[in-house]
Structure formats: C-alpha cells, structure tokens
Backbone bond lengths (Angstrom), bond angles and torsions (degrees), N, CA, C in turn:
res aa  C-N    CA-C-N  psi(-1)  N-CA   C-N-CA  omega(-1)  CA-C   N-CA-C  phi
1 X - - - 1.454 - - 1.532 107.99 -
2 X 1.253 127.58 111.02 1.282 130.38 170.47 1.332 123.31 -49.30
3 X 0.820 133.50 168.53 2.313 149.73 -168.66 1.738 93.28 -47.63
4 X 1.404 92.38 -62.35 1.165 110.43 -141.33 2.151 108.34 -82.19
5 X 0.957 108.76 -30.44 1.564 126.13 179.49 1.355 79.97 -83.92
6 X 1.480 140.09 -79.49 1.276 139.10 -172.61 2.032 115.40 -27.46
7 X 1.310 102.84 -39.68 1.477 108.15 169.28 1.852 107.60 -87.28
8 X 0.748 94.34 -33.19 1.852 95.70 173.99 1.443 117.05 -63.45
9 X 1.441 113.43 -37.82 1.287 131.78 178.44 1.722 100.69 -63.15
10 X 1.374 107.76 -68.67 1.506 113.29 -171.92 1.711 114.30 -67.10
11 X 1.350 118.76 -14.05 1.779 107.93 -168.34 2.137 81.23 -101.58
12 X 1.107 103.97 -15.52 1.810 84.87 169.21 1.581 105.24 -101.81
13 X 1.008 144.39 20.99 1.332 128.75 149.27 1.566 95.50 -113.52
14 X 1.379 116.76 -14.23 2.207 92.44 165.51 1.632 110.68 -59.28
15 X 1.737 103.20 -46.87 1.600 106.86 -159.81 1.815 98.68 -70.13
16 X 1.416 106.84 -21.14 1.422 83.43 162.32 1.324 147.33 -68.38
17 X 1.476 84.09 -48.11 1.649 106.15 165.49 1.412 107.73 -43.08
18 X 1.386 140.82 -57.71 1.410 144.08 -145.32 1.931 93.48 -84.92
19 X 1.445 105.64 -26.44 1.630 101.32 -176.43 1.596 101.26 -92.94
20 X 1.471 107.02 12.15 1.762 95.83 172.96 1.506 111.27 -116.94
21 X 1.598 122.19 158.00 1.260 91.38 151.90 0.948 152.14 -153.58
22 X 1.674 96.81 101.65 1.274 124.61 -176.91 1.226 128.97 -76.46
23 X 1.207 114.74 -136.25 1.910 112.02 177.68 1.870 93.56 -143.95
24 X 0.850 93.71 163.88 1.878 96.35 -173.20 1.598 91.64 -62.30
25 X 1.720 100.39 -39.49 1.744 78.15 -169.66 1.435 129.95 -85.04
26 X 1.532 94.00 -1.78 1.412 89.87 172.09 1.161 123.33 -98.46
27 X 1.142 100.44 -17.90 1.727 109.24 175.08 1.438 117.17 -68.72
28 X 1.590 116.30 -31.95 1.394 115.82 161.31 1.438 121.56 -73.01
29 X 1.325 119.20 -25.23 1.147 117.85 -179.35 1.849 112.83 -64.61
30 X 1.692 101.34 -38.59 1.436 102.71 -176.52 1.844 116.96 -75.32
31 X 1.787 87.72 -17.33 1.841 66.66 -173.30 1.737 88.60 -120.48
32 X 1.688 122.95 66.97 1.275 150.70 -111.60 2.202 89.56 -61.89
33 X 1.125 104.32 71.56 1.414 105.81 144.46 1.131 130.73 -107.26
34 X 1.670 126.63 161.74 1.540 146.47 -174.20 1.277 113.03 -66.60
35 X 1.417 115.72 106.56 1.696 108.66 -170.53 1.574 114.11 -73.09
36 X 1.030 109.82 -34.10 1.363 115.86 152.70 1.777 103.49 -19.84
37 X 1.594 107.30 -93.34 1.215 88.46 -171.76 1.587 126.49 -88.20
38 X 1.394 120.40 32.89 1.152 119.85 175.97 2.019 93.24 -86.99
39 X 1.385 105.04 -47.76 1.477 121.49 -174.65 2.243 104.15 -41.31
40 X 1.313 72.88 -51.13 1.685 91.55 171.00 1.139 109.19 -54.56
41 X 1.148 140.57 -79.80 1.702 144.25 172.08 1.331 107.29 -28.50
42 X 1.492 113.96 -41.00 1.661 119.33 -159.92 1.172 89.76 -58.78
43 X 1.616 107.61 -79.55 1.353 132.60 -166.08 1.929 104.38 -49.83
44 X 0.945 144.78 -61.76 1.457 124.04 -178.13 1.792 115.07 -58.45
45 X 1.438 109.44 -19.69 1.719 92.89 175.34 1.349 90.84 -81.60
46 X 1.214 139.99 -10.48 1.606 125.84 -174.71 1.846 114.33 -65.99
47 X 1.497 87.59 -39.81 1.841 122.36 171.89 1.425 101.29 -30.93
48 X 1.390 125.36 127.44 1.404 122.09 172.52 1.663 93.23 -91.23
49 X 1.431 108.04 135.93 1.464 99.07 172.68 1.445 120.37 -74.90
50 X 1.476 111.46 171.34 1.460 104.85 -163.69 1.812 89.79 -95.33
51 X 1.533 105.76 149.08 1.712 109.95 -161.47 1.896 79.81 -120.88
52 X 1.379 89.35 138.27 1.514 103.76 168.57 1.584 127.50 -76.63
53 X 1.130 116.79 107.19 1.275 134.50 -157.48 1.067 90.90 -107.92
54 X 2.300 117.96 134.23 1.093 152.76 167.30 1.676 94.00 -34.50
55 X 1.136 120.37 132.09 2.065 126.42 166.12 1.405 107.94 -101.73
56 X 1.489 138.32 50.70 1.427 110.84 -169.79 1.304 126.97 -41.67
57 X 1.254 113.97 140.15 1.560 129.97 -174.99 1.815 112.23 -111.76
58 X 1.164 94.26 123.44 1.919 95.68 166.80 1.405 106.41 -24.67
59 X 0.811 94.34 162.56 1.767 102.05 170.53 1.690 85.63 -135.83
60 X 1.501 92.19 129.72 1.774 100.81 -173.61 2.157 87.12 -86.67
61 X 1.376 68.48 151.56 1.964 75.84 -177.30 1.582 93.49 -122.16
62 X 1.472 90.43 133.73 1.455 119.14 157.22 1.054 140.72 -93.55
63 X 1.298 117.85 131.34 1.644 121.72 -139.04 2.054 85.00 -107.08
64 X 1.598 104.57 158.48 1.251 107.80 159.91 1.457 91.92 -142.84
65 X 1.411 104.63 148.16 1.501 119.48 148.99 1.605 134.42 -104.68
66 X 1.533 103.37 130.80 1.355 105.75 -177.37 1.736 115.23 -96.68
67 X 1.250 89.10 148.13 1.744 89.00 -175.44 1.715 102.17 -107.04
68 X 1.069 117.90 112.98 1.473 115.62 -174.30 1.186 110.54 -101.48
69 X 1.703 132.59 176.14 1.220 127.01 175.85 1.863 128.78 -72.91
70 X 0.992 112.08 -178.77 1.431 90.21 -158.31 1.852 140.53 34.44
71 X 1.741 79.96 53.89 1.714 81.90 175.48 1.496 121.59 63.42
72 X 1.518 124.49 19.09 1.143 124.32 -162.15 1.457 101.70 -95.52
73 X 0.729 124.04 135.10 1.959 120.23 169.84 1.662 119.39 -147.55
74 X 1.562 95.45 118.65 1.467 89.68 -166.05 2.045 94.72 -123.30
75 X 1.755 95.28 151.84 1.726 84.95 -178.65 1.823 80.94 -112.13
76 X 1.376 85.82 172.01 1.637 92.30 178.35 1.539 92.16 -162.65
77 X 1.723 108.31 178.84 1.533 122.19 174.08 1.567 117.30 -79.20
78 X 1.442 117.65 103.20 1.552 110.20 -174.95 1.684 109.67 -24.85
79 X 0.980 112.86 -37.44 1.775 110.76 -170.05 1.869 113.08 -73.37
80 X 1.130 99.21 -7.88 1.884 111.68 176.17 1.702 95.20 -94.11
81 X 1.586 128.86 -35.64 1.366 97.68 177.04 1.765 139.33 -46.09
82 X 1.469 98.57 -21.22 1.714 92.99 -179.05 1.335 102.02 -88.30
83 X 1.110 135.80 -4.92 1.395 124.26 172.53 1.631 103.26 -91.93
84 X 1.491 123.43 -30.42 1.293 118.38 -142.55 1.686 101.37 -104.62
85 X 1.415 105.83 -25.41 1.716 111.20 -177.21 1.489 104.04 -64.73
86 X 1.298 128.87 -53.54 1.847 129.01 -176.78 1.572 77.02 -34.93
87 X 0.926 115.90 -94.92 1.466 137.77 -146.17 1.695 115.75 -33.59
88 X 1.585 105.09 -53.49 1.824 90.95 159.38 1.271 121.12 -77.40
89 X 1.263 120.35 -22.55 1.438 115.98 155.19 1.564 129.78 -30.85
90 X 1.574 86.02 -62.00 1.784 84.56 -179.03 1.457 129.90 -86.55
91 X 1.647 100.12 -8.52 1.745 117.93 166.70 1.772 106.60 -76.98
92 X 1.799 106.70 -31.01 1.780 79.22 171.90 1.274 129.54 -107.33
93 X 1.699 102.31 10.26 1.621 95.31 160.49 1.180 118.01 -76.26
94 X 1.551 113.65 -13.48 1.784 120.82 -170.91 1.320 93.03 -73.06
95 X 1.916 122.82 -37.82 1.534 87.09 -152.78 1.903 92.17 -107.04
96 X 1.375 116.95 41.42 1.219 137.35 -162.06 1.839 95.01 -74.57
C-alpha cells in the first residue's frame, strides 16, 4: 500500500470513527483493525504539519573601491554607492 492510499485509507476510517459512536476500540475491533495503529494514524493527522518558514540569510556585501584623484582610494559597501556617488560627484566638481 503506498504513503499516500495508506493515509487515505486511515483519515476515512478516522472520519468514520468520529461519525460513530463507538469507542476506538470497538470500532477497530468491528472493522477488525490494530488500535495500536489506528491510534497512530489518529494521533499524526492530529500533528500540525511543520510549514516552511522564510530563514533570512546575510546578504554577503560587496565591497568596491574607488580610485579618486590625487591618490585618493576609498573601498566602501556596493549598496552605499547610490547614496555615496552624487556626493563625490558634487565635492569634485566643487574642487574642479
């Protein structure tokens, strides 16, 4: 019996069980399964499954270095260039 018929098999004799009313053990006894593993079946559909939850991960940062005039060289976090380029931009046309 495959995974999956094997769980099909057991969540239609739970919903029966729960629409009868019997007792687990008698209800296995009449439609003559192992309460043992009917109890087993019970208890894992009871199981909330485990739900895949987002893992945030570092984000590795990449550095660039700029070589400016007069020997200047600065490294920084690729993600500071859009803030940081205006800015020597407009400091070396000033000292242009």
């Amino acid at each position: 019996m495959a995974t999956q018929s094997k769980s099909d098999f057991w969540q239609q004799h739970i919903g029966a069980w729960k629409n009868s009313d019997l007792s687990q053990a008698a209800y296995c006894q009449q439609h003559k399964l192992k309460l043992s593993t009917f109890t087993y079946w019970r208890n894992k559909q009871n199981k909330p499954r485990p739900k895949l939850m987002p893992v945030p991960m570092p984000v590795l940062e990449t550095s660039v270095e700029l070589a400016l005039p007069g020997g200047i060289q600065m490294q920084l976090p690729a993600s500071a260039l859009e803030q940081t380029l205006p800015l020597l931009w407009r400091l070396l046309r000033e000292q242009g």
